[in-house]
N, C-alpha and C positions, 0 to 999 in steps of 0.2 A: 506603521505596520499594525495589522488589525487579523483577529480572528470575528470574525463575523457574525459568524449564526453559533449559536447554544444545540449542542446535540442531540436534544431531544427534538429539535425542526424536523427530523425525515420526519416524522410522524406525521406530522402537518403537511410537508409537502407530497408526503404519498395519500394521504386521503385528498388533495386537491388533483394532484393529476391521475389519480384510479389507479385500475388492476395492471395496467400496463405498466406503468412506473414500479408499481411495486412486485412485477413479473421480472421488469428488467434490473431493480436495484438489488434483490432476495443471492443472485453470487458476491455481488461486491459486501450485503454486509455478514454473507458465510464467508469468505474471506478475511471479515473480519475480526469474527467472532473466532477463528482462526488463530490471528494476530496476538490477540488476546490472552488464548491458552496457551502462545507459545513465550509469551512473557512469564507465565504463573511458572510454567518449565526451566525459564531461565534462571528466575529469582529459587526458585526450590533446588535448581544445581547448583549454584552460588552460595548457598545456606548450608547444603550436604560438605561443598569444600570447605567451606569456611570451618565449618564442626571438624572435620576431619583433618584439616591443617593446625587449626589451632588449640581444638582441646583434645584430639589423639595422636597428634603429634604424626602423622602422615598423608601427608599431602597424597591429591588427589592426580593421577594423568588427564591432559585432557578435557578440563573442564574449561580450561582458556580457550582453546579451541572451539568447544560445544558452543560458548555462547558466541564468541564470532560469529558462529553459522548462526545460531539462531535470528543473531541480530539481525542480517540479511534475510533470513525468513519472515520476520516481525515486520519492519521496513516495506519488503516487498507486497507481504500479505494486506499489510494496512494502508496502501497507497491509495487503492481506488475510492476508499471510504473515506476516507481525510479529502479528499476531492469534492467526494458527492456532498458532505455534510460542510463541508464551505469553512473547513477545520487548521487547512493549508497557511501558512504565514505570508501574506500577501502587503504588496506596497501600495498604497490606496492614494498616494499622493494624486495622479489620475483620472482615478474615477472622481475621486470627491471635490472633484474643480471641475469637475463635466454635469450637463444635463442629461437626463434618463435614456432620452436618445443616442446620445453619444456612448454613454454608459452600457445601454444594451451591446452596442454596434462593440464596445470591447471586450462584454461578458461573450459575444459572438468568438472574437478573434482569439481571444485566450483559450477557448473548448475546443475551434479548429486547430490552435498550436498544441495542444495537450494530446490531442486525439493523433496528430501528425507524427509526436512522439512520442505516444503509447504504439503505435503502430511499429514505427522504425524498432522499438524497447521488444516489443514483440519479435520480431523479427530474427534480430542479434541475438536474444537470451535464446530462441530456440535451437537456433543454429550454434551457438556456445554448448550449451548442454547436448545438444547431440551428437558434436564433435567429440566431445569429453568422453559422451556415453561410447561409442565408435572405439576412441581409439584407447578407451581404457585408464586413462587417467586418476589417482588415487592424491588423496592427501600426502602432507610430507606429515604433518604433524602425529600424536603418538595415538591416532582415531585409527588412521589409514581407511579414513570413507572416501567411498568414492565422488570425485568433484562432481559431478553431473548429481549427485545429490542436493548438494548443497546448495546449486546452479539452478535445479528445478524448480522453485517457488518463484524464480524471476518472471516463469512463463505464464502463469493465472494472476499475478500483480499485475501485471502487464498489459494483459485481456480484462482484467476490469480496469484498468487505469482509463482505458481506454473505452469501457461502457461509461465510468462515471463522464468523460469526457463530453461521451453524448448524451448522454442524458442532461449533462450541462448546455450543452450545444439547443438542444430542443428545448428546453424547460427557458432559456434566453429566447430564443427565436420565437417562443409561444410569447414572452413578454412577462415573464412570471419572475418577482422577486424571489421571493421563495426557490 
């Protein structure tokens, strides 16, 4: 298992394939950038408990809870970009016994399976959260937010899961390592 490309590659690979690439990649890496601030959120809630539990002697409600959600926010938001940046934990046994040819022809089938179930991900997460939003559904925990909250972030992970997909899809087909 291999992480592949070093994060600083979109750079590279968006000045090779132009303004288009970097028209179509600019939500997946606000999505990211997203992801990002909602970790700093998580660790600064978890510091606030932590102080509050341990040296004032009053525990916090709810912070168990907060970062559940976040985690799902974090997760969901950062998918498309762990994709695009080739960041994803991958079994290489495969490719690394295949020639380029072959290779592309898998980089191909891997972005139409991605894209197939980014699409389906899309789908369900909208219909989940709209049901929720619909019929009202609340947390059990001691937030009492409403689940269609929480549920919301699946549906732009999802839509860019599925841009990184084709972008992966085209950036293969063009023959581009990178």
């Amino acid at each position: 298992m291999t992480m592949a490309r070093p994060s600083g590659d979109h750079k590279v690979a968006a000045g090779r394939h132009g303004s288009a690439w970097t028209l179509l990649a600019w939500p997946i890496h606000a999505l990211a950038a997203v992801s990002a601030a909602l970790v700093a959120v998580g660790f600064a809630a978890v510091v606030v408990a932590v102080f509050y539990r341990y040296l004032l002697g009053a525990p916090l409600n709810g912070v168990d809870e907060l970062t559940g959600y976040l985690v799902v926010a974090i997760a969901s938001c950062g998918l498309g970009s762990a994709l695009l940046l080739d960041q994803h934990i991958g079994v290489d046994i495969l490719t690394a016994s295949t020639g380029p040819r072959a290779r592309r022809g898998l980089e191909i089938w891997a972005a139409l399976c991605v894209l197939g179930c980014a699409a389906i991900l899309t789908w369900s997460a909208w219909h989940t959260v709209m049901f929720n939003r619909d019929f009202g559904t609340y947390s059990t925990g001691p937030l009492e937010v409403p689940v269609w909250w929480v549920q919301a972030p699946m549906v732009p992970g999802a839509i860019v899961l599925g841009l990184s997909a084709l972008l992966r899809l085209l950036r293969a087909m063009k023959g581009d390592e990178t």
